[in-house]
C-alpha positions as CSV (number, residue, x, y, z in Angstrom):
1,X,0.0,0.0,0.0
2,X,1.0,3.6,-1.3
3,X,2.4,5.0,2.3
4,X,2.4,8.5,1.1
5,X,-0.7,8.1,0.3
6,X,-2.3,6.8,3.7
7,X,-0.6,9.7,5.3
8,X,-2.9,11.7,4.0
9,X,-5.7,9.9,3.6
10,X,-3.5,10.1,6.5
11,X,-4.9,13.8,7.0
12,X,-7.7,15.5,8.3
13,X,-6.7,15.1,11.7
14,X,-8.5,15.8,15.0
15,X,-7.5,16.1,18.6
16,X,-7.4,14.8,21.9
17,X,-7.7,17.8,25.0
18,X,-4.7,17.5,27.4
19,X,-6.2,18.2,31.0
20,X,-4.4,21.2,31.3
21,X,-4.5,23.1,28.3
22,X,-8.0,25.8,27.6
23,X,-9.9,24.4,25.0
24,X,-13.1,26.1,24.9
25,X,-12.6,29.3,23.3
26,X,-9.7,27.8,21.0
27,X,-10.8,28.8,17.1
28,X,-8.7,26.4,15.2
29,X,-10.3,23.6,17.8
30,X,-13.7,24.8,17.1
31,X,-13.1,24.5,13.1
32,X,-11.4,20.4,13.7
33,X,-14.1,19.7,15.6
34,X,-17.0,21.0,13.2
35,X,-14.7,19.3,10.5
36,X,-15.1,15.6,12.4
37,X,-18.8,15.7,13.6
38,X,-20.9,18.0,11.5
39,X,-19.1,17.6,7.9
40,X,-20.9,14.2,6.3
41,X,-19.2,14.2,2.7
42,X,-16.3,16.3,1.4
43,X,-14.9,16.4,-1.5
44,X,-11.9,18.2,-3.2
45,X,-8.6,17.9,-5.7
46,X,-5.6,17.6,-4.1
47,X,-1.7,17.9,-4.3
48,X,0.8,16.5,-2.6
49,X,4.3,16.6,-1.9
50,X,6.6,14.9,0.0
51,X,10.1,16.4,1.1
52,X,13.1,14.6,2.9
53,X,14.7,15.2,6.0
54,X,16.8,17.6,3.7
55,X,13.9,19.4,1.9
56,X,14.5,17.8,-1.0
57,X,11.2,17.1,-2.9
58,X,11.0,12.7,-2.8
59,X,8.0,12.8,-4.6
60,X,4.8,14.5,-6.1
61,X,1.2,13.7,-7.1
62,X,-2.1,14.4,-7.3
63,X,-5.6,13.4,-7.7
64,X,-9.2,13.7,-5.8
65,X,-10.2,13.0,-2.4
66,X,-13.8,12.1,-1.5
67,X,-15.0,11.5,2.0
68,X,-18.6,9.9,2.9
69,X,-19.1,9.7,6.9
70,X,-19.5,7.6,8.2
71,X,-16.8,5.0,7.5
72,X,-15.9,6.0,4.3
73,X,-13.6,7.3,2.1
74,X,-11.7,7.3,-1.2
75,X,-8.3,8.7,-2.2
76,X,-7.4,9.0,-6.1
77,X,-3.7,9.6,-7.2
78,X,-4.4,10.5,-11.2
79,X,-0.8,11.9,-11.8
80,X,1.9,10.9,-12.4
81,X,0.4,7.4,-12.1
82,X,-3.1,5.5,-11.1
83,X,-4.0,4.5,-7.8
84,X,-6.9,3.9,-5.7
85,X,-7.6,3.9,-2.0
86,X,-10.6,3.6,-1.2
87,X,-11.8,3.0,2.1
88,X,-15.0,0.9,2.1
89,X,-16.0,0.8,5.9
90,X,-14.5,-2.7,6.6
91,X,-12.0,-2.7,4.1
92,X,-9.1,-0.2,2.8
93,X,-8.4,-1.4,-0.9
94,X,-5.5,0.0,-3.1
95,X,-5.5,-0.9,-6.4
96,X,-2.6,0.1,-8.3
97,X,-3.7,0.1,-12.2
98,X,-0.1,-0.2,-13.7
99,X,0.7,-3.2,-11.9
100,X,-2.7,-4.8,-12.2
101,X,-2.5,-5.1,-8.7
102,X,-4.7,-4.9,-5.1
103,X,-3.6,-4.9,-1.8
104,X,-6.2,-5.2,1.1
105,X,-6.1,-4.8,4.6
106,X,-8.5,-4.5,7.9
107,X,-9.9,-0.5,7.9
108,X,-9.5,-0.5,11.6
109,X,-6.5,-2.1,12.2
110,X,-4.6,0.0,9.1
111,X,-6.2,3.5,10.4
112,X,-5.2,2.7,14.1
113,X,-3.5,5.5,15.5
114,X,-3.0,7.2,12.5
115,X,-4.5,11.0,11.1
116,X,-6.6,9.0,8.2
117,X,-9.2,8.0,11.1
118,X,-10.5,10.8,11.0
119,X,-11.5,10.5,7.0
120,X,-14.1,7.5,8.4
121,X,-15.6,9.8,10.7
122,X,-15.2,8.2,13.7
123,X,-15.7,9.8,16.8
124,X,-13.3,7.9,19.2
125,X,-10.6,9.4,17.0
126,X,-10.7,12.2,18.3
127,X,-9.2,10.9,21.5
128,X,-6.0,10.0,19.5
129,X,-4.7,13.5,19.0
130,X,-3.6,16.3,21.2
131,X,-3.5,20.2,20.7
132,X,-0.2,22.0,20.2
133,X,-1.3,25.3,19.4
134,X,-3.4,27.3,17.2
135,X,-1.9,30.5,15.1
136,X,-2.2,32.7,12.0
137,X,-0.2,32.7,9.4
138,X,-0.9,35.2,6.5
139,X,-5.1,34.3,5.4
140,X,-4.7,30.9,7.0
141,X,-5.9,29.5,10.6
142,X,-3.3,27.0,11.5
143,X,-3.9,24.1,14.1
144,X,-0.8,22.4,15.4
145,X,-1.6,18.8,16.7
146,X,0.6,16.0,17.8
147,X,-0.4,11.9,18.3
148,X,-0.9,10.8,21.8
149,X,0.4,7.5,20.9
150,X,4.5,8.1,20.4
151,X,4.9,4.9,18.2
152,X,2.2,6.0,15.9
153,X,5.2,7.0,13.3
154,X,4.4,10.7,13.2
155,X,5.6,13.8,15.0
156,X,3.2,16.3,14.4
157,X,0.6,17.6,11.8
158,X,-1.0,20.7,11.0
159,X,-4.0,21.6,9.5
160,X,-4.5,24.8,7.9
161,X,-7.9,26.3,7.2
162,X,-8.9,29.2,4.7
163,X,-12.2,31.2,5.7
164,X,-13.4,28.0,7.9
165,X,-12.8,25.6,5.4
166,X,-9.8,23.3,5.5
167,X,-7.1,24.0,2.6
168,X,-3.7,22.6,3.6
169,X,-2.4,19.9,5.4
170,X,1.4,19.2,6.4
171,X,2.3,16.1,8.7
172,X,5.9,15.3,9.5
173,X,6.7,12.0,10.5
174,X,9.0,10.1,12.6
175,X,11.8,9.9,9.7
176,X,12.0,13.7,9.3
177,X,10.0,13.8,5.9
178,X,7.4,16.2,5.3
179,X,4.1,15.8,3.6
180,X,2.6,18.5,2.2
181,X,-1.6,18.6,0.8
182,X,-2.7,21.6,-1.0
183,X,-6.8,21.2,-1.7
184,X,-8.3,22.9,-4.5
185,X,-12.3,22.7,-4.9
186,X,-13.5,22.2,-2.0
187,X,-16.9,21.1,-1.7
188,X,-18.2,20.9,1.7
189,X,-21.7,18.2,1.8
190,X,-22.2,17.6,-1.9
191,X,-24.2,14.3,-2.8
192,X,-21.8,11.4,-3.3
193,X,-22.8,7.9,-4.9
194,X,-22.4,5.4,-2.9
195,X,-21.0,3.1,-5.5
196,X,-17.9,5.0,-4.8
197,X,-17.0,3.5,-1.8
198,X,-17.8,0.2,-3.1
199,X,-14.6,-1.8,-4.9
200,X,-15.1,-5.3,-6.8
201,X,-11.8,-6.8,-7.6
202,X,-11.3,-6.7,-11.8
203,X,-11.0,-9.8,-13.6
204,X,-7.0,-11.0,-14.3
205,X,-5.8,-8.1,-11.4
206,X,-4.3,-9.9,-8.5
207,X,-5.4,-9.7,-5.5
208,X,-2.8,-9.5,-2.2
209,X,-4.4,-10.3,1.2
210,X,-7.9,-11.6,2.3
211,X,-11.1,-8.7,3.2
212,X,-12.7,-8.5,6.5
213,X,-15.7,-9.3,4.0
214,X,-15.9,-10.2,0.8
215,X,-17.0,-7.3,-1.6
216,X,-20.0,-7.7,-3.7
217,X,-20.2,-8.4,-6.8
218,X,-20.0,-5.9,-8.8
219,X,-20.5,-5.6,-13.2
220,X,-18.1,-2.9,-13.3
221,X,-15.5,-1.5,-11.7
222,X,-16.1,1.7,-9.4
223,X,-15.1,5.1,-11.2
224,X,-14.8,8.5,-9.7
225,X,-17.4,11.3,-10.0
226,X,-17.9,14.7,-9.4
227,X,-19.9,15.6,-6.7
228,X,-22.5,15.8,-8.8
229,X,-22.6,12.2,-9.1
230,X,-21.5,12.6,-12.7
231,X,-18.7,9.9,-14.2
């Protein structure tokens, strides 16, 4: 599985309240926590890039990101090659179209500790994540958030929100690399199909690992939309 790309659909990231720091009047907390538990579907193009411990740019893509709470979510790289994630509410499938190729794991066991819970929706992720700080930094509302769990392989992320709705995302992890999200078209609620989150195995692609359940049959493989519901 991609791990660039579960960073970010290792993003969106949430918090957990030490006992001793204020929380109630904190702005960036308000936005994270309106983002978890009163967003239900999001959608938005994305680019990312991710830097060494030196700065030096290891790699760079980009593609779509869709999101349907609960449980749900889906994570297209389109450039400079094909590859799905998609996150089916048991099952996290990546299917690499080059290689002919799907790996599949547990959902909970893969997002365990990690920022991409908080794509599903879940509450209890919130508890996984604590706040740093929260600051301005030209138009942009950062929030500054590290893992509670210090073996979760990341440092710190921070999510950066542009009037109220989030726009960038930067997580450094435990190697010194830096990912960096840029999202472009936000759209905050729009009607996604649900065959989107669904994922059928194609004929002659191989399959690696075994699914918490086995997908439905499906006639065709899922594509994306728009979130219109268009193909």
């Amino acid at each position: 599985m991609n791990r660039a790309a579960l960073i970010v659909a290792a993003a969106l990231i949430s918090f957990g309240a030490s006992a001793d720091e204020p929380q109630e009047n904190d702005e960036g907390l308000a936005l994270v926590n309106a983002f978890v538990n009163e967003i239900t579907a999001f959608s938005a193009d994305f680019q990312q890039t991710l830097l060494d411990a030196d700065k030096n740019v290891v790699d760079s893509s980009a593609g779509r990101l869709l999101i349907q709470r609960p449980n749900q979510f889906r994570w297209d790289n389109t450039e400079p090659y094909e590859q799905w994630l998609i996150a089916d509410g048991k099952n996290i499938w990546s299917y690499d179209l080059d290689l002919e190729q799907v790996t599949v794991k547990s959902q909970a066991e893969s997002l365990a500790n990690t920022p991409a819970a908080i794509l599903s929706g879940n509450g209890t992720s919130l508890d996984q994540f604590r706040h740093v700080e929260t600051y301005r930094e030209d138009a942009f509302l950062w929030v500054r958030l590290e893992p509670v769990d210090a073996d979760s392989g990341f440092s710190r992320m921070e999510l950066g929100f542009l009037n109220e709705t989030l726009n960038r995302m930067v997580f450094f992890d435990s190697l010194g690399q830096t990912t960096l999200v840029q999202l472009d078209n936000v759209a905050v609620n729009p009607k996604l199909s649900a065959t989107l989150f669904e994922f059928a195995v194609p004929d002659g692609v191989d399959l690696i690992g075994t699914p918490v359940k086995p997908a439905e049959e499906s006639s065709a493989r899922s594509q994306p939309e728009d979130a219109n519901g268009s193909s």
